[in-house]
C-alpha positions in Angstrom: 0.0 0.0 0.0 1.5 3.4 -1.1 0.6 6.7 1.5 0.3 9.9 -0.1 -0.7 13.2 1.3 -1.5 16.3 -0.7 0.1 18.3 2.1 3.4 16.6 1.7 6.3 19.3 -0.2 7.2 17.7 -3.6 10.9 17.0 -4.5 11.1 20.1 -6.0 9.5 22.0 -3.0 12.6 20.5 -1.0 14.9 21.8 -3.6 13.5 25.8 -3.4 13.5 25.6 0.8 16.9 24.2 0.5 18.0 27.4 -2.1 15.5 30.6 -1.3 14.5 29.1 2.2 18.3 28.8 3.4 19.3 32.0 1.9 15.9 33.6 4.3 17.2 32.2 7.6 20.6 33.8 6.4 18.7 37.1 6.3 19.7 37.4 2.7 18.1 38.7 -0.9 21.1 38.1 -2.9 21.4 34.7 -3.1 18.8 32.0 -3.0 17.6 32.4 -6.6 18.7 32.8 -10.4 17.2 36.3 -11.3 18.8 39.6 -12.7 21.4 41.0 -10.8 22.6 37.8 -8.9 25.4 35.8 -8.9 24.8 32.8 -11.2 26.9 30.3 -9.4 25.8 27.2 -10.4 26.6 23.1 -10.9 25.6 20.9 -13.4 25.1 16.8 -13.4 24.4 14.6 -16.3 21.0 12.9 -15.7 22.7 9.5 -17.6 24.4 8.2 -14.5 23.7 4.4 -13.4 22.4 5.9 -10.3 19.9 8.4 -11.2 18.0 5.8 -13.8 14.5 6.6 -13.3 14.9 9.6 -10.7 15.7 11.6 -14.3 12.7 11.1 -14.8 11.3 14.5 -13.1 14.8 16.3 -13.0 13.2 18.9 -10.5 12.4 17.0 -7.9 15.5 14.7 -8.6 18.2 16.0 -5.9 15.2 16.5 -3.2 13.8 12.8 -3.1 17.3 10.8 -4.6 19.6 13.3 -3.4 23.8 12.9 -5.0 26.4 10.8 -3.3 29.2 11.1 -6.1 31.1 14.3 -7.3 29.2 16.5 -9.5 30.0 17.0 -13.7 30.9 21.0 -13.4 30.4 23.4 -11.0 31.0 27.1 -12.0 31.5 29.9 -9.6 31.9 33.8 -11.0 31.8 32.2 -14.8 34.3 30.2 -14.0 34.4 26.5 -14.4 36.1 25.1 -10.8 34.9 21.5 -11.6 35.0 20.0 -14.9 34.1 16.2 -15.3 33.9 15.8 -11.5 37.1 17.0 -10.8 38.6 20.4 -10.0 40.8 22.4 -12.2 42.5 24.7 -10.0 44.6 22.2 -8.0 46.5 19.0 -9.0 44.3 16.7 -7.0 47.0 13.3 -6.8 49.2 15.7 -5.8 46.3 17.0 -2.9 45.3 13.1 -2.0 49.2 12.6 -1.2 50.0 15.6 0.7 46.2 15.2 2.6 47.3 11.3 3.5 50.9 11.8 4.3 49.1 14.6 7.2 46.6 12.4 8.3 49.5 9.4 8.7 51.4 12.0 10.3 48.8 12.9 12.7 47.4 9.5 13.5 51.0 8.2 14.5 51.5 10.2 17.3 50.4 9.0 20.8 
């Protein structure tokens, strides 16, 4: 048997509390929304991933009732790209894995 309620926000009404809703708490007008005059930060994810077959389906509601647990496809901040094909451009990240492990070693081997 499947429960429904009309009362019950939607995906998508999860989604615009999570961007205008968060940005109110904050006490903020400039961010929360795309419109005129705001920053258009913004990330993009391709709807052919294994795990989003079917949740494509209604792309609005998609990140509100699946949610994401991998990195995303791009993310651009100020017109620039910062993440292209899940990974960032701006640092060498094998480089960043090695130098994050060698500090967590590092700091796990003192007593």
């Amino acid at each position: 048997m499947r429960y429904t309620s009309s009362h019950a926000p939607s995906g998508y009404d999860i989604l615009k509390i999570a961007t205008n809703g968060s940005a109110k708490i904050l006490g903020r007008n400039d961010i929360g929304s795309l419109a005129v005059g705001k920053a258009g930060d913004m990330f993009l994810i391709r709807r052919d991933r294994l795990d989003l077959i079917g949740a494509d389906l209604d792309v609005k509601s998609m990140l509100g009732t699946v949610g994401l647990k991998s990195s995303v496809d791009y993310t651009i901040v100020n017109g620039k790209i910062v993440v292209e094909n899940g990974h960032l451009v701006n640092i060498h990240e094998e480089k960043f894995i090695s130098e994050a492990r060698k500090s967590v070693t590092n700091y796990l081997s003192r007593s």
